[in-house]
N, C-alpha and C positions, 0 to 999 in steps of 0.2 A: 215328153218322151225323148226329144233330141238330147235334152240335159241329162236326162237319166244315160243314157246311153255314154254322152259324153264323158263324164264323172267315172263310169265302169273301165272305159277303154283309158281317160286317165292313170286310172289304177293301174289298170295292166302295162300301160309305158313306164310309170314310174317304177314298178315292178323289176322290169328288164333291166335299169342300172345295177349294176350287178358288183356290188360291195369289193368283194375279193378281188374278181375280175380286175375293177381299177386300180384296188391297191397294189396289186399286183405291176401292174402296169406302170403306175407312178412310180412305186418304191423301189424297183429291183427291174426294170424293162421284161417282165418277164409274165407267160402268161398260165398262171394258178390252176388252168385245166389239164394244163401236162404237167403239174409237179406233185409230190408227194399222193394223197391219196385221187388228185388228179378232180376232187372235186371245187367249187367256185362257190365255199363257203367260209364263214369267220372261223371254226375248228380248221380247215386245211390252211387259211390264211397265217393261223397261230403258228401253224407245226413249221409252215415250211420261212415264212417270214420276220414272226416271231411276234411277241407281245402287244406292240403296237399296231403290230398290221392289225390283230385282232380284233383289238378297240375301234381302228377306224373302220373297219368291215361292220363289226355290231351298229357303230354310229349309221352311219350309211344305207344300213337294209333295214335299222329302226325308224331313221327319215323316210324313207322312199314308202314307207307302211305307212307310219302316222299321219301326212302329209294330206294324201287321196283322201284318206281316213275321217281328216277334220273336215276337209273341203264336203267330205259326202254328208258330214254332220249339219254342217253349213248349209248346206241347200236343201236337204230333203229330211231335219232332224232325225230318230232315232228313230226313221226307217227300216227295220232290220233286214229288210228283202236287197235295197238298196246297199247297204251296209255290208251285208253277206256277199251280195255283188260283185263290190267293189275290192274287199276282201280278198274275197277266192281268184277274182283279175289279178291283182296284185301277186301273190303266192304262184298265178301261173305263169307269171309274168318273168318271177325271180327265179320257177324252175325250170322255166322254159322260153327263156330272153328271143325275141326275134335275132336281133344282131349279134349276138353269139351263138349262129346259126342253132338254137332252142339246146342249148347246154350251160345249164346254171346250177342255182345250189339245191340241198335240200330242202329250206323252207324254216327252219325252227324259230330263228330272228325274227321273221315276217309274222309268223303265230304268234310269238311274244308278244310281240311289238299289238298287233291286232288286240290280243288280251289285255295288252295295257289301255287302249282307249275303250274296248266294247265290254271286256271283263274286269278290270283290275283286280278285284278280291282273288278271281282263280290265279292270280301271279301268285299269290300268299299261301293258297295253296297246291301249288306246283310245285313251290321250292320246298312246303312240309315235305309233299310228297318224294321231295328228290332227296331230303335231308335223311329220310326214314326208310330208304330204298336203298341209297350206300350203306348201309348199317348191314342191308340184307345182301345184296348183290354187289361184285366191285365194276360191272362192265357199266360204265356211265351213260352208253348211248343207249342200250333196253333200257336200265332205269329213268336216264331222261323221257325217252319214249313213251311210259308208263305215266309216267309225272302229268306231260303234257295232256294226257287221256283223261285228268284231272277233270280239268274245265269242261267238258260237253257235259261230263257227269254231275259236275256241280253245277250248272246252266239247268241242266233236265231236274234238279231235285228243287230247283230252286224255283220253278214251273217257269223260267223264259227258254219255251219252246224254240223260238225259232231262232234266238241265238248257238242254243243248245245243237239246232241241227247244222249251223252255218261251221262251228266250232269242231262237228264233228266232220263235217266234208274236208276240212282244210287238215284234221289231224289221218284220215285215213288217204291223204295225199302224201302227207309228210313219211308216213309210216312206209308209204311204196316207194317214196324217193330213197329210202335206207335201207330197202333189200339187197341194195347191189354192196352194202357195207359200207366201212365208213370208221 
């Protein structure tokens, strides 16, 4: 149980480094919650720092997911209770960092990233779905959004129930951290 426990709050620390945040900080002294759209993610990092903040934001908030990720693989195999856990630590981790007094980003990287090790095929079709959404809509963040609502859907047809639901607690997070815009 101790390990169990540890692994989750793991996640949640590695959660809290906080991509933009640093780049922010290394690149330009400068700190990414007061600039531009004023959030502490790799979209504000792009706009206000510019392409390569970008990149090392996505690197960064894709490490700090994968990381817990394998470790929880590691120790408690394809756990999904564990898994989801450690997951949704992580994601609350990244939206709501202790040491940035709980101001971080919105979460989409961290989902990704998650989907790449517990889901990969819903990546394949996330991007259909993003590809076939700009077609329809040009606002990228509802059709990202959309996109991402992908996976619990295709988890739930695919009958892994409780990925399904793990997929969906973290996308109806994501979805309330972008009310305030973005």
């Amino acid at each position: 149980m101790l390990l169990k426990i540890s692994v989750i709050l793991f996640g949640y620390l590695c959660g809290c480094m906080n991509g933009a945040y640093y780049v922010g900080k290394i690149m330009a002294k400068e700190d990414i919650r007061g600039l531009g759209s004023t959030n502490a993610g790799a979209r504000n990092a792009g706009r206000v720092f510019g392409k390569s903040a970008f990149i090392y934001t996505v690197i960064i908030d894709a490490l700090k997911t994968v990381i817990p990720l394998l470790v929880a693989l590691y120790f408690f195999g394809e756990n999904a209770l564990i898994l989801g856990a450690t997951a949704i630590a992580i994601l609350l981790g990244h939206a709501w960092p202790v040491q940035l007094q709980f101001r971080g980003g919105k979460g989409v990287v961290v989902y990704l990233a998650t989907a790449l090790i517990l889901a990969p095929v819903g990546l394949i079709i996330v991007g259909l779905a993003v590809l076939i959404g700009l077609q329809i809509k040009k606002n990228f963040t509802i059709v990202g959004l959309v996109g991402l609502l992908t996976i619990p859907i295709y988890l739930l047809l695919t009958s892994m129930f409780k990925l399904s639901g793990i997929f969906f607690v973290m996308i109806v997070i994501v979805i309330l951290l972008h009310r305030k815009g973005d």
